[in-house]
C-alpha positions as CSV (number, residue, x, y, z in Angstrom):
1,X,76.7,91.2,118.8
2,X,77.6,88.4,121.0
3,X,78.6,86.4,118.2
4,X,81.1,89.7,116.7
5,X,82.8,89.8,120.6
6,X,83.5,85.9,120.2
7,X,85.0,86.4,116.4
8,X,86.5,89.4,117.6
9,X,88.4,87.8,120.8
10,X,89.4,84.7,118.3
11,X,91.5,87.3,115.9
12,X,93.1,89.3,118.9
13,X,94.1,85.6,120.2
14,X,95.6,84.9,116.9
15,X,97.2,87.4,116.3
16,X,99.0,87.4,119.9
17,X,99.7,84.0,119.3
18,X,101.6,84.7,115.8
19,X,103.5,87.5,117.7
20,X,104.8,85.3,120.6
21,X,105.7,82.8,117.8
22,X,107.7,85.6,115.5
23,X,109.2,87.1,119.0
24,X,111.0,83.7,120.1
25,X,112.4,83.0,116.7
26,X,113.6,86.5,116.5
27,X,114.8,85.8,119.9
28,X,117.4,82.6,119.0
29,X,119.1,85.5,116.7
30,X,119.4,88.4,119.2
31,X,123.1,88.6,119.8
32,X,124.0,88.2,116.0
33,X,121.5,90.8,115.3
34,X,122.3,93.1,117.9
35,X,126.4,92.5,117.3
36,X,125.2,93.3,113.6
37,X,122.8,96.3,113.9
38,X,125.8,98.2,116.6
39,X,129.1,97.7,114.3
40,X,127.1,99.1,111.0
41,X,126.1,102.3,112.8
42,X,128.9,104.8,111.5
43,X,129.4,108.8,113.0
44,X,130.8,110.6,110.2
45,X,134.3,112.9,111.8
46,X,134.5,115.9,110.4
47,X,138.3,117.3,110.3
48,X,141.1,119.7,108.7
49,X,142.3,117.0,106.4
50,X,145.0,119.8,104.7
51,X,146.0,120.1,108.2
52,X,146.6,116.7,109.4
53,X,149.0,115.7,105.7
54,X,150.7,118.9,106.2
55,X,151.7,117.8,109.7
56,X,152.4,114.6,108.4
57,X,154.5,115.8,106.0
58,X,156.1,118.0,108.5
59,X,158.0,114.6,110.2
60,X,161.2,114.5,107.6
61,X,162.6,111.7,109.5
62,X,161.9,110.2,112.5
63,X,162.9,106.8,114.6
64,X,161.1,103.8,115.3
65,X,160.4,102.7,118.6
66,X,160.4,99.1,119.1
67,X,158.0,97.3,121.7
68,X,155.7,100.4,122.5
69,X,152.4,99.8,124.7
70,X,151.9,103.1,125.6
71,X,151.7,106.5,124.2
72,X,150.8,110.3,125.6
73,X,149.8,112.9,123.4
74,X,148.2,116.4,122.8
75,X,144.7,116.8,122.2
76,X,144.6,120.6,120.5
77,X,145.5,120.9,116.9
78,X,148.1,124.0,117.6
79,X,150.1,120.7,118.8
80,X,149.5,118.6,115.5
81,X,152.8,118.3,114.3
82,X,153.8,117.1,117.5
83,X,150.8,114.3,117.4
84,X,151.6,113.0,114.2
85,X,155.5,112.7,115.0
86,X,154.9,110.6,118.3
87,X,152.5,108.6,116.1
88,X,155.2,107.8,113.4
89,X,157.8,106.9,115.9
90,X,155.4,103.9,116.1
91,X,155.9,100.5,114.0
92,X,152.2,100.6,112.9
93,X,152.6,96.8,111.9
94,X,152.7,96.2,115.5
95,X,149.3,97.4,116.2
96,X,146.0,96.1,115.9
97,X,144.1,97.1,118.5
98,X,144.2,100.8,120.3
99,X,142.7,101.9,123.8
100,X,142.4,105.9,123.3
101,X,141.7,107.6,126.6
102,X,141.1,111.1,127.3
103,X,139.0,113.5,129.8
104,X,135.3,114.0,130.0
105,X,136.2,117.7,129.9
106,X,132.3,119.0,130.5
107,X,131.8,115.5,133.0
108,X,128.9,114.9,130.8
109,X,127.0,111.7,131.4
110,X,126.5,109.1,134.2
111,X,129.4,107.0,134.7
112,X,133.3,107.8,135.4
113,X,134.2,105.8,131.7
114,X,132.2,106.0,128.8
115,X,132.4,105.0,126.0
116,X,130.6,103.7,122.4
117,X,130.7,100.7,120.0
118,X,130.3,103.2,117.0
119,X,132.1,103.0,113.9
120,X,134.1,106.2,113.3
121,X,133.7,107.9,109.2
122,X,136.1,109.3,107.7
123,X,136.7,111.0,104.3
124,X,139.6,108.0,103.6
125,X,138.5,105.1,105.3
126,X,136.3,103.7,108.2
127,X,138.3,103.4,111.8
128,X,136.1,100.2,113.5
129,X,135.4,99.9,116.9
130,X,137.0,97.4,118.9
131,X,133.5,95.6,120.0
132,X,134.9,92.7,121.5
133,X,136.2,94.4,124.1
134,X,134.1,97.1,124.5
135,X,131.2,94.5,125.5
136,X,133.7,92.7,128.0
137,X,133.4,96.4,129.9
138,X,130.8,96.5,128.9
139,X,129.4,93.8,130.6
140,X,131.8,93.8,133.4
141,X,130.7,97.5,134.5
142,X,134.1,99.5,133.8
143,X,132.6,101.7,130.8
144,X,128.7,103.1,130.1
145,X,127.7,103.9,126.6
146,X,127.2,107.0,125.5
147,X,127.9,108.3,121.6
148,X,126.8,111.9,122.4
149,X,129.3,112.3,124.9
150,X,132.1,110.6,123.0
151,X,130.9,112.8,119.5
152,X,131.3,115.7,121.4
153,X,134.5,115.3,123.4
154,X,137.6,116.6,121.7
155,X,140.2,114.4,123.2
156,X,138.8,111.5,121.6
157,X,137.5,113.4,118.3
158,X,141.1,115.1,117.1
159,X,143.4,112.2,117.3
160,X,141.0,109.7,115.2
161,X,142.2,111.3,112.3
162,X,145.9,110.8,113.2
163,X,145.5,107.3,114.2
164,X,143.8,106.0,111.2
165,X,146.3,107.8,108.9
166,X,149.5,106.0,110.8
167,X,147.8,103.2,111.8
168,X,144.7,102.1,109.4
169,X,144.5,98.0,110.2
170,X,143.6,99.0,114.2
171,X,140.6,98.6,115.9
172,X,140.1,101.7,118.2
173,X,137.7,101.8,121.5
174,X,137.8,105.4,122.6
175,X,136.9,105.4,126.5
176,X,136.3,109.7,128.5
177,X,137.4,109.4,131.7
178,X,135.9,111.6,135.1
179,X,138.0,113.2,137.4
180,X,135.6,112.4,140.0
181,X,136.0,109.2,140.9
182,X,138.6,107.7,143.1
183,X,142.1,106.1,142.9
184,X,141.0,102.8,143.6
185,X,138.9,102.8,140.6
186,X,141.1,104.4,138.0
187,X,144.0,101.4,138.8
188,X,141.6,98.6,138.8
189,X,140.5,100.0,134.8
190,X,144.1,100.2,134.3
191,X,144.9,96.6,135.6
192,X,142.0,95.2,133.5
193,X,143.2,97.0,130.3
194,X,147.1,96.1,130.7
195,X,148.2,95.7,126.7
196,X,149.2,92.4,125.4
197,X,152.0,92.7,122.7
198,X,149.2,94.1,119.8
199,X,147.5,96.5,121.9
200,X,148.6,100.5,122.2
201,X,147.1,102.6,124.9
202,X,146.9,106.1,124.4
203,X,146.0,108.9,126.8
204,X,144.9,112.1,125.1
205,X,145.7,115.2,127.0
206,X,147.0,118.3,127.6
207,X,149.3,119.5,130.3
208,X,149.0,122.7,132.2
209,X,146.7,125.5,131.3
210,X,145.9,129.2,131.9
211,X,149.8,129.7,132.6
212,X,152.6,131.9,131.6
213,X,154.8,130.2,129.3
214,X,157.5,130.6,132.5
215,X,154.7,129.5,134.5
216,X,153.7,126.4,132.7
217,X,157.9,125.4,132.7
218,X,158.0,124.9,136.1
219,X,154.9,122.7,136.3
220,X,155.0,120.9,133.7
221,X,158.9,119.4,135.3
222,X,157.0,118.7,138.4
223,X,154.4,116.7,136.4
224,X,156.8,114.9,134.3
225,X,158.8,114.1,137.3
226,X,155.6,112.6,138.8
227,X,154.7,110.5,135.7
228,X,158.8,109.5,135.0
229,X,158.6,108.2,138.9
230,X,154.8,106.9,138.3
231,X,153.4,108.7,141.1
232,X,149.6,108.1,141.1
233,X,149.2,109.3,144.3
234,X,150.5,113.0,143.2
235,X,149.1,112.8,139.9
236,X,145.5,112.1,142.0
237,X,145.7,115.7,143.1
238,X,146.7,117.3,140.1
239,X,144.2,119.7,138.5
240,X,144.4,122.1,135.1
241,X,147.7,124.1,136.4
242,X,149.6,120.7,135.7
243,X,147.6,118.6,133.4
244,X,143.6,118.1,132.4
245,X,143.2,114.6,132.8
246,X,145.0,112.9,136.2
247,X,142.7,110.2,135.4
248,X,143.9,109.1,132.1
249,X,147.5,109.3,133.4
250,X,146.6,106.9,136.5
251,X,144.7,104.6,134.2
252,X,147.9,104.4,131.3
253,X,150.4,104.1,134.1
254,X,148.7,101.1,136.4
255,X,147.9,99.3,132.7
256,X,151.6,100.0,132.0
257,X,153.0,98.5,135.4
258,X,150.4,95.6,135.1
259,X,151.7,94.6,131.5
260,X,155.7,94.9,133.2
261,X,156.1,98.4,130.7
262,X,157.7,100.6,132.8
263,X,160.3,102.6,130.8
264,X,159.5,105.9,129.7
265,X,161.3,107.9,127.1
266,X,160.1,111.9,126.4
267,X,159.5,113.0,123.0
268,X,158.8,116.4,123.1
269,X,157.9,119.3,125.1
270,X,156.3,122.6,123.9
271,X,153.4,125.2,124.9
272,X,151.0,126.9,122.6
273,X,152.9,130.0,122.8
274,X,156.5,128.6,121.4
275,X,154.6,127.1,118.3
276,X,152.7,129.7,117.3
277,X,156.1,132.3,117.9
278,X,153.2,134.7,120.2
279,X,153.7,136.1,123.5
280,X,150.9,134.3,125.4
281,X,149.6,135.5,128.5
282,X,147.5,132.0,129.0
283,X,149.0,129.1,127.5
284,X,148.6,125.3,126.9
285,X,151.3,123.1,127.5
286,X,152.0,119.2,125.6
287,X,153.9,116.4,126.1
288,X,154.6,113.1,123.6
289,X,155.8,110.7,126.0
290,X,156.2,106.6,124.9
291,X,156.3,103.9,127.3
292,X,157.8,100.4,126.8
């Protein structure tokens, strides 16, 4: 018996031995690996793709603006010809890299930015994640991952689409934003992610809500007046009757100012009512806005 214990201690040594050995040459190949085994992990997008070429198709001409760094659009697919117009007044050769930011509309998760190093699937094509600077904030504490939250966040999910159809070259990191967090915060994100000359920032959201279609006219001039002036102090205390995300707009508007791109130019205006020709009770509101 004695002489099975001493056999048997031998072998559990060996053993632990051989496993120390295989853990430190796996060890000399952990970031490769790791890079590796994160950028091949791909979350299929499901989408109306007869919707988003009709919308497309609906643009019969439109201008290019030159030297844009930043971009706002609408989230809700009632606004979709109005996405993919702001998107095509884009020189897509200019853009490699794209910072998509939106609300966390359920607050879901446990930090004020999250976001994912996912590779996004689509029926056309693959739309990579920018992973080079998602693990700078990454590492530098300004985002949290999180796929579920990100998968299930329709800010970020409805303009994938549209971005990879305008502009398929670009690397996207998609980044929700709380609205509870404070001021101080939201600028310092904004500072760090100021655009150099290949890099568009786009905030994803939706102006007032719950509104009259009179109703939502008269706030959405005072929001627009607050963005054209870049107000971050008023847009702080903004809620739904003006816009969904006062986050996102803080965090486009200091990377703006910090990258010297101040000048803003309005694209287009509308509510859920006037595009779908109803008398609305409740209505949604959208702005396309470029700055440069």
């Amino acid at each position: 018996m004695s002489g099975m214990k001493k056999g048997s201690l031998l072998l559990v040594i060996l053993l632990s031995f051989s496993w120390i050995v295989y853990l430190q040459i796996i060890d000399k190949d952990t970031p490769s690996r790791q890079i590796e085994l994160s950028t091949t992990e791909r979350i299929p997008v499901t989408y109306n793709e007869t919707q988003l070429n009709h919308s497309f198709n609906q643009v019969s001409a439109h201008k290019q603006i030159s030297s844009v760094r930043g971009l706002i659009i609408p989230h809700h697919l009632v606004a979709s010809d109005m996405i993919a117009e702001a998107l095509l007044s884009i020189d897509s050769s200019t853009v490699d890299r794209i910072i998509l930011i939106g609300p966390n509309h359920g607050e879901f998760g446990d930090h004020t930015a999250i976001s994912s190093n996912v590779d996004w699937e689509l029926k056309d094509g693959l739309v990579q994640c920018d992973i080079e600077l998602y693990e700078e904030l990454l590492g530098e504490g300004y985002i949290a991952e999180d796929v579920v939250v990100l998968q299930n966040e329709h800010a970020i999910m409805v303009p994938i689409p549209y971005l990879h159809y305008v502009f398929p070259q670009a690397k996207i990191l998609p980044v929700t934003l709380s609205e509870n967090q404070s001021i101080e915060r939201l600028s310092a994100l904004g500072e760090r992610i100021a655009p150099s000359e290949d890099t568009l920032i786009i905030a994803s959201i939706d102006f007032s809500h719950y509104l009259t279609e009179s109703e939502s006219y008269v706030n959405d001039e005072i929001t627009i007046s607050a963005i054209e002036s870049m107000d971050i102090e008023s847009l702080y205390e903004f809620d739904s009757d003006y816009l969904d995300s006062s986050s996102s707009i803080i965090v486009l508007l200091e990377a703006m100012k910090a990258a010297g791109s101040t000048e803003i130019e309005i694209l287009g205006h509308s509510n859920s009512a006037t595009i779908q020709g109803l008398d609305l009770g409740s209505t949604t509101s959208y702005y396309t806005v470029v700055l440069k």
